[in-house]
Each structure stands twice: as structure tokens, then as C-alpha cells.
C-alpha positions in Angstrom: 18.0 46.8 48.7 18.3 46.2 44.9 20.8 43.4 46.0 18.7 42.0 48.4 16.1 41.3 45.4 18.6 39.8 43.1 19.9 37.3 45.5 16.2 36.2 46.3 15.2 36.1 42.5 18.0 33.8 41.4 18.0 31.7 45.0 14.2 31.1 44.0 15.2 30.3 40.4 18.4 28.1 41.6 15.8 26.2 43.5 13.4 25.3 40.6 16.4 24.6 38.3 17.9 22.0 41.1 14.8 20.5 41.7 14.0 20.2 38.4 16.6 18.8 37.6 16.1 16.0 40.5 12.8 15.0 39.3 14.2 14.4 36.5 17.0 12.3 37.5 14.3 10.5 39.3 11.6 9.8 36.5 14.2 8.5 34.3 15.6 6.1 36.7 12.1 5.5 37.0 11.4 4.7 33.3 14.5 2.9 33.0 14.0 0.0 35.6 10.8 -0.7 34.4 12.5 -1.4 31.2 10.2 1.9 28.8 13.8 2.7 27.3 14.4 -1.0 24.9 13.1 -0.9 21.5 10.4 -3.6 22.2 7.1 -2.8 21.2 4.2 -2.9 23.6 1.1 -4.3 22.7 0.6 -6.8 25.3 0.2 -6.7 29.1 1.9 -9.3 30.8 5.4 -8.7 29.8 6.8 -11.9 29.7 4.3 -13.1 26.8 5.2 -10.2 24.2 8.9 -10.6 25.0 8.1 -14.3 24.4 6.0 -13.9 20.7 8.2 -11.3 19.8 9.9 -11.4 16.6 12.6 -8.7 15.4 11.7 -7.0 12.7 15.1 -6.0 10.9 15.6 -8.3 7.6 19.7 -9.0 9.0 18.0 -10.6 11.8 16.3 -13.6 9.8 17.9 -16.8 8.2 17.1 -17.3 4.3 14.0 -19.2 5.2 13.1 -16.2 7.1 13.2 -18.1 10.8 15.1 -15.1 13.3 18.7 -16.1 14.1 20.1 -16.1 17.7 23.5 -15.9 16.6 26.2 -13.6 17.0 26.4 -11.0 13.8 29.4 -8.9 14.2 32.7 -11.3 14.1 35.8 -9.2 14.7 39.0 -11.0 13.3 42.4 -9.1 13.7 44.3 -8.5 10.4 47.3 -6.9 9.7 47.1 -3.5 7.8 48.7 -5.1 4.6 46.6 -7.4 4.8 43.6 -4.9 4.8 45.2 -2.8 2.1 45.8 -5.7 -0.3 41.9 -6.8 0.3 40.3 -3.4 -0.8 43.1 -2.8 -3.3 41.8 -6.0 -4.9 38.1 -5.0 -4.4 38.6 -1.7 -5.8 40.6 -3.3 -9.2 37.8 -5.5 -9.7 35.3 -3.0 -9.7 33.4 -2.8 -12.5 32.6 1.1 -12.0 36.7 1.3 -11.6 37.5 3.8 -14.6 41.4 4.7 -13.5 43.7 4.4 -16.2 46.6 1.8 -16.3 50.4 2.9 -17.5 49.9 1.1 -20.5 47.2 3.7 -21.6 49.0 6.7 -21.0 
């Protein structure tokens, strides 16, 4: 009989878990199509007018005259790995901060 009651206990939690777990499948599908998930504020409520007037606020997004850019800012060029060694080796020798000793000093 104790059997009985554990099988109905955990069916009855299983159940609650499941759908649970559904609504919440649901509500976020929900949330995303409506577009709640982007990082654009919401002040306004038509939609299209804030997306319009809105300005980023992150200082690499605006030119020196402070006018936003609608450019790309990640440019990914291939380089050898010498190439890429040399470049920091040359960056880390001119560092002012650099305090290694040469092989004349020793």
C-alpha cells in the first residue's frame, strides 16, 4: 500500500514539474517574439518611434563628433602566427613599464 502512495506522490509531482516546465517554454517564446529580450529601452509606446529616436549609449558606438556610427566594429584580418608574435614582441619591448633585463646588463 506504501507503494501505491509513492507512485501517486511523485506521478502528482512529475506532473507539476512537466507542466511547469511547459509554461515556461511557452512564456518565454512568448516574451521573445514580442521582442522584451533586446537591450532597447522602453519608454515609448508605439515601437517603431523609440526604435527610431533611439540612440546607443556605449561611448565605442559614437564618431569623435559624437554622431552614432552604423559601421561595422570588429574587422577580423588573418595573420600568420609569426606575424602575431613579432607584433606583441615589438609592443611588449616598447613598453615603457617593460623592466626585463638585456644581456648586456647581466
Amino acid at each position: 500500500m506504501l507503494h501505491l502512495v509513492y507512485i501517486l506522490a511523485f506521478t502528482v509531482i512529475a506532473f507539476f514539474a512537466i507542466s511547469n516546465l511547459i509554461r515556461s517554454l511557452i512564456t518565454i517564446s512568448g516574451e521573445t517574439q514580442r521582442g522584451s529580450w533586446t537591450d532597447t529601452p522602453r519608454g515609448s509606446n508605439s515601437k517603431t518611434s523609440y526604435r527610431a529616436t533611439y540612440q546607443p549609449t556605449h561611448p565605442e558606438l559614437f564618431d569623435s563628433q559624437g554622431k552614432p556610427i552604423n559601421e561595422p566594429l570588429l574587422v577580423i584580418r588573418s595573420v600568420s602566427v609569426e606575424d602575431a608574435r613579432q607584433r606583441l614582441d615589438s609592443i611588449y619591448e616598447s613598453s615603457p613599464s617593460q623592466t626585463r633585463q638585456t644581456e648586456e646588463d647581466v
